[in-house]
N, C-alpha and C positions, 0 to 999 in steps of 0.2 A: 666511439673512436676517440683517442688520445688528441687535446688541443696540444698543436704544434707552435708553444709560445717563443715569441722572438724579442728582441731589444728593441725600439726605437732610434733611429740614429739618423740624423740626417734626412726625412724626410723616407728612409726606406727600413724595413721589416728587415734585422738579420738576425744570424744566429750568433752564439758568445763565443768566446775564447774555449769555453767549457762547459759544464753544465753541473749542477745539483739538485738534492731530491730537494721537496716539497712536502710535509709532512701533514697531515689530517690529525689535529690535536684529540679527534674524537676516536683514534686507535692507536696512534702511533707509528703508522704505517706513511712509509710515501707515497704519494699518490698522481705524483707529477712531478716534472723534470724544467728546470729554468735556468735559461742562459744565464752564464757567468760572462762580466765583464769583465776586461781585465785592463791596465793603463795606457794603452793604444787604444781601445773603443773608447776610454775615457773623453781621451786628449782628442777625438773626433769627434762626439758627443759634445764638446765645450768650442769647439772651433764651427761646429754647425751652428750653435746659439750665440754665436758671436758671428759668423756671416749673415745668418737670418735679422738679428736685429736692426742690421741698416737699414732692411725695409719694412721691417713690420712696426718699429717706432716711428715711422713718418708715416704712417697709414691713418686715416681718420681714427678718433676712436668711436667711432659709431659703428665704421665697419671690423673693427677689431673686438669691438661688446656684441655684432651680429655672428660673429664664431663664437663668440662665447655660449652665446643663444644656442646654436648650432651644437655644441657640445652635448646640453643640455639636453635636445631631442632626442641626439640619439641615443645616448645612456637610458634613456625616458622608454625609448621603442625596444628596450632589451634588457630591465631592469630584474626581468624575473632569472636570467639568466646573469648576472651579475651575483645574485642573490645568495643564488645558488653554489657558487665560487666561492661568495665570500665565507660562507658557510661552511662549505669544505677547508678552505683555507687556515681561518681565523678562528671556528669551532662554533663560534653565535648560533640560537635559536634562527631558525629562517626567518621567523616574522620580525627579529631585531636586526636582521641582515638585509630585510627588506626595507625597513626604519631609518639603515645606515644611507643607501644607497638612496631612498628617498630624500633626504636631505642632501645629497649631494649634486643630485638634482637642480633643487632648490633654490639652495646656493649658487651655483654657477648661475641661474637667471638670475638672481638678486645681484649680483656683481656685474652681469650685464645691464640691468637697468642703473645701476650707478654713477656717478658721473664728479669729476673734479674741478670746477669750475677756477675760473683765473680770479683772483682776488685785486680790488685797489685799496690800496692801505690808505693814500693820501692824494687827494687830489685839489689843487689849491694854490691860488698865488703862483700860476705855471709851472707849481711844482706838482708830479704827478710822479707816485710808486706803485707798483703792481707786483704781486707774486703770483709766479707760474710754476708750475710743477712740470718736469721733464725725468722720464723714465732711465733706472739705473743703468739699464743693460743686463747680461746674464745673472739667474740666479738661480741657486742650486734648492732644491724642495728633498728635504730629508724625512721619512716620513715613518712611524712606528707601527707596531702588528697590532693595536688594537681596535683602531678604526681608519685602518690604510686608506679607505678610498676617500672619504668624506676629507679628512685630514690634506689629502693633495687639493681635492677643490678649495678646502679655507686658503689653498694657496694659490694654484692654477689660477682662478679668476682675477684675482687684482694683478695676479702677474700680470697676466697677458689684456687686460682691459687697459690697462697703465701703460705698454706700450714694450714690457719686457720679454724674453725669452728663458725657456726655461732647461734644464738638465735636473731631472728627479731622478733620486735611487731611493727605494719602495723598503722596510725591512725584509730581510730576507730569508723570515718565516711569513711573512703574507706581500711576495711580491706578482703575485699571479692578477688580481683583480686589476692593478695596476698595469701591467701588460696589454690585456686586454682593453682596458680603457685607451692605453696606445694606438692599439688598430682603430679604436674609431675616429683618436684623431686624425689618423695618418689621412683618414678620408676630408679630411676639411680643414685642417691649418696648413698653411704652409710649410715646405719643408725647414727644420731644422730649427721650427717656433718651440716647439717639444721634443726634447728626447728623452730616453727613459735608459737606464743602466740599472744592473743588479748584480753585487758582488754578496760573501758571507762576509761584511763588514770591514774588508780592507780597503776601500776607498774613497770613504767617508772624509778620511785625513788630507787626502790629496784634491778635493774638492774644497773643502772649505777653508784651504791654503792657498788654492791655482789664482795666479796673477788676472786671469781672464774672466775669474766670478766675482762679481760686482758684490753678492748678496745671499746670506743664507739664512735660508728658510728651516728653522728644525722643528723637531715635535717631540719629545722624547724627555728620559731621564734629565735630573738634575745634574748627575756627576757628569754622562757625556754633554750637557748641553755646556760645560764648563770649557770640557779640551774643545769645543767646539769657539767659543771665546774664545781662548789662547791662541788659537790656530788661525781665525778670522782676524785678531790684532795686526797679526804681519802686516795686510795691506789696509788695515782699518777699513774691514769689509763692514757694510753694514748689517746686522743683522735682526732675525727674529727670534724669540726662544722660548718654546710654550713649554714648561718642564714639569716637573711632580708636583703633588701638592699630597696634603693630609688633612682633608678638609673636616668640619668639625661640622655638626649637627648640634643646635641649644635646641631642646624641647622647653617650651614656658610651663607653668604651670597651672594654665584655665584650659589646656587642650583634652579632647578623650582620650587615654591614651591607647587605646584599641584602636582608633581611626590615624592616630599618625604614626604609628608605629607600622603600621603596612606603608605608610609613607617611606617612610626612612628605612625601613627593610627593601622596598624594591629602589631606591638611591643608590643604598650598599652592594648591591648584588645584582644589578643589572650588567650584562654583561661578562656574568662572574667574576663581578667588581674590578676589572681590568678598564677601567675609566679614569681618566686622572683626576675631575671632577667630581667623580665615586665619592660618597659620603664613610668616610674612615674611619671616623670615630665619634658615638653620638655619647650627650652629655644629657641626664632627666634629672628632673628633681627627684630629692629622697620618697616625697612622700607617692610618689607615684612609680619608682623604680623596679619595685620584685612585679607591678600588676606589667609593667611596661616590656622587663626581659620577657616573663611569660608568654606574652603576645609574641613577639621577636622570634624564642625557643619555638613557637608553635609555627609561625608562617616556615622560619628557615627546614623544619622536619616535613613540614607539609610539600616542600617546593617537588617538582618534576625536575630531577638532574639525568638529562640524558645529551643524546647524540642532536645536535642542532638540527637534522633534515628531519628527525623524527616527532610526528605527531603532538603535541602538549609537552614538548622540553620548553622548563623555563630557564632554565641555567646550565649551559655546557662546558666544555671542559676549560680547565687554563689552558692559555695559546701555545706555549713550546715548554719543553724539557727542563731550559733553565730555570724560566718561571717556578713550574710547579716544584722545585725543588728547594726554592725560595720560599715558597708558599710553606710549606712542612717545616719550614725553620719558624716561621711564624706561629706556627701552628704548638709547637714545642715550646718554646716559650709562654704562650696561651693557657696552655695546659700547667705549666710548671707555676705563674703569677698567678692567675685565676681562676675562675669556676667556668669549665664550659659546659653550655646548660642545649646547646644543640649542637651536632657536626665534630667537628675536629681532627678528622681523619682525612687522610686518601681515599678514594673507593678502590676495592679490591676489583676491579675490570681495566681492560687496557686501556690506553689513552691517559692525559692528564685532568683527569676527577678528582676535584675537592669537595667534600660535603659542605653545604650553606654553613657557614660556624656562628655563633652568637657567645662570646666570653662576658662576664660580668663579675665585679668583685676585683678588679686591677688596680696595683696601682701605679700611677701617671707615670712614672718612669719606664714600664713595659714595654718592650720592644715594640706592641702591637699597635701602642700608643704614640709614641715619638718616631715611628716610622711609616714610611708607605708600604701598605703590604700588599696593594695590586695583587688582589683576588678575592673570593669570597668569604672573607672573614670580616667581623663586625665588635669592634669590643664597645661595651657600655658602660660609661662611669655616672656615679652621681653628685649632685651638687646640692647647698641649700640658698649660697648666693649667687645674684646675677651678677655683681662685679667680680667675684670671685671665679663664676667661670668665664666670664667673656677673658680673663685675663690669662687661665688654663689654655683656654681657645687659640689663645694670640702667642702661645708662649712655643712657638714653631718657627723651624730655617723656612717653612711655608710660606705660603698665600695666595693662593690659583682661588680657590671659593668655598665657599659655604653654605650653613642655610639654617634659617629661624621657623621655626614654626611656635606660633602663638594664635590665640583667639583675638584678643587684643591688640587689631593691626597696629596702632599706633605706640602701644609698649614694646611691640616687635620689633618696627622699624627702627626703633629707638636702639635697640640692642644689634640690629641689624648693620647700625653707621658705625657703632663699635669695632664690629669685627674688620680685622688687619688683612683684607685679602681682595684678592682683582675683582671678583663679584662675590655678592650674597645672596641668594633669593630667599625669599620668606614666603612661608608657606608653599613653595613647589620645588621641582629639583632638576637642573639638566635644560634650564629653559634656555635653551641656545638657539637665537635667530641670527641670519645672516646680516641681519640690517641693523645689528647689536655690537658694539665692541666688544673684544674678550680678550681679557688682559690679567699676568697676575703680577704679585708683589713679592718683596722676600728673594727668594732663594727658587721661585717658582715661577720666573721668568722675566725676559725686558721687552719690549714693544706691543703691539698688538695684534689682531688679526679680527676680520670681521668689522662689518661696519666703511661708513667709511674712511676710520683709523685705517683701517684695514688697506683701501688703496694708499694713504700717505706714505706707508712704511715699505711703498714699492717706490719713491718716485724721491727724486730732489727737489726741494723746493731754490728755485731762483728769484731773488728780488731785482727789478728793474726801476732805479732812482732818477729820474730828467727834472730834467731844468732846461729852458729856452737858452739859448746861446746867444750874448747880449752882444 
């Protein structure tokens, strides 16, 4: 039986102004119908989260982190069918769709156990200041197609632990998962703490301009995380903005290169490299280079590229139309700069299939290179100097993250303070915990999310200055 998905609004389940298909990236095909909003359920959607917050920010927040809690169960008691969705949805291997949704999980109890204590700055000679944090009010959670669900929880949780309400619009090639997370809440927040809208992209603009949203929350491209700035100015909204990156991978020179090369092979192509995080472009030394592609050329031909619900797929398709047509740009270029030694085609079957690619022999001006190429492509340059590449490394509108990999923790680390970007892990990749700040630099984003950064950037801080009155 066809789910009959609805908006969020107000504490009740409706249908849209219209509706649109839902596309299965693993055919091409639609496969479901979802309501469209339009600027009337907008403007009800923002007037609910603005009624709701009178009383959901004066609520305990112990009992505002116990629905968070709450949240968490029951996503927990239906995770295999989330999975499932997302699957359909977004294209992912089920077992990485299961991975997404486990962490979201996760997260929402770690943002429950969280807590912002009142701070005293100075207490002394009867003079005593304190800083308290107080919740902005409505914030809007803008949210992209590659890891929709987990993505609202980096937000959902500090929202709503911190004392805010929220209006999320999901993208709207993977707004389903999101939908569905709606009904659960409908069962345990109050009304009008969440609503959820889903338009093809026209209400983005009227959201992160409307007088009544305190705060936006985005996830996405660099260039729209820009109009998204310009737009939030008007009322000097505050905001959030996790945006691209082109994260760079240093291989040292004391590692095997056979064991870190499946390293940073499954960085780049997890998810069919549609991670923003996604390792973009890895840097080896010469003298370990032609043993290093080899390895790379072998895993990317070896990989399972199929349909996510199916058995041993490790890599499914890109997520919508646009994407993959983006991707074949990149792909061309690839082919025309340098040597592709695995992949570099479409697959000849329906849906959006890119083969694992590995180019090598580029050079640093390539599009492949100085760009985000959000999908399964991987170019490899080489290096003889370390200050010469951490400086290759740094030389990007970037800075979301990175990653060292070395034998020599402490020559790692050392390379590792170098690099210009919000995180760097050494020796692993993707290490993202809820109880972690994550933040990037550059051109690849402002604030933070996660941690508890992560509640600050929902709340105001007020200072309280006394003095006895003499």
């Amino acid at each position: 039986m066809t789910h009959d998905y609805k908006l969020l609004i107000n504490g009740k389940l409706v249908p849209g102004a219209s509706e649109f298909d839902v596309v299965n990236p693993a055919t091409g095909d639609a496969f479901a119908k979802c309501p469209k909003a339009d600027v009337d359920l907008l403007e009800q959607a923002v007037k609910a989260a603005k009624d709701a917050f009178k009383d959901w920010s004066k609520r305990p927040v112990d009992e505002r982190a116990e629905m968070v809690g709450k949240l968490s169960e029951a996503l927990e008691a239906r995770a295999d069918e989330f999975a499932r969705l997302l699957t359909a949805e977004q294209g992912k291997p089920l077992d990485q769709a299961m991975y997404e949704v486990m962490g979201a999980i996760f997260t929402l109890r770690a943002f429950a156990g969280m807590r912002l204590e009142q701070r005293t700055l100075r207490d002394e000679d009867g003079n005593k200041v304190i800083e308290h944090r107080t919740p902005l009010g409505v914030v809007a959670s803008i949210t992209p197609w590659n890891f929709p669900l987990i993505l609202l929880m980096n937000k959902l949780g500090p929202c709503l632990v911190t004392g805010n309400t929220m209006v999320a619009k999901p993208a709207p090639t993977t707004p389903l998962t999101t939908l569905l997370f709606g009904e659960l809440a409908n069962e345990i927040l109050p009304a009008g703490v969440l609503n959820i809208v889903c338009d093809e992209n026209e209400l983005g603009p009227l959201m992160t301009s409307h007088p009544d949203i305190a705060k936006v929350a985005f996830t996405g491209s660099t260039a729209t995380g820009k109009k998204v700035m310009q737009s939030a100015a008007e009322s000097v909204k505050r905001v959030t903005l996790e945006l691209g990156g082109n994260d760079a991978a240093i291989v040292m020179d004391d590692v095997d290169p056979k064991m870190v090369a499946q390293k940073v092979y499954e960085g780049a192509m997890k998810n069919a490299g549609q991670i923003c995080v996604a390792i973009k472009r890895a840097y080896v030394p010469e003298a370990m280079y032609d043993e290093f592609c080899d390895e790379l050329a072998k895993l990317a031909k070896d990989t399972v590229v199929d349909e996510g619900m199916k058995q041993g797929a490790q890599v499914g398709p890109v997520q919508n139309k646009m994407q993959y047509e983006k991707v074949k740009e990149f792909l061309a270029d690839a082919r025309e700069k340098g040597k592709v030694i695995a992949g570099g085609e479409a697959l000849d079957r329906p849906g959006y299939f890119i083969a694992p690619t590995v180019v090598r022999d580029l050079p640093e001006d390539a599009k492949v290179v100085q760009e985000e190429q959000f999908g399964p492509v991987l170019p490899v340059l080489k290096y003889n100097d370390i200050d010469d590449v951490i400086a290759r490394a740094n030389d990007s509108e970037y800075g979301l993250a990175g990653t060292v990999w070395g034998k020599d923790l402490k020559r790692a680390m050392d390379v590792a303070m170098r690099i210009d970007s919000g995180t760097v892990w050494v020796n692993q990749h993707l290490a993202i915990d809820a109880n972690i700040p994550f933040r990037g630099s550059k051109q690849s984003g402002m604030g933070g999310e996660l941690g508890l950064e992560g509640l600050y950037e929902y709340t105001q801080p007020h200072v309280v200055n006394s003095v006895p009155l003499e």
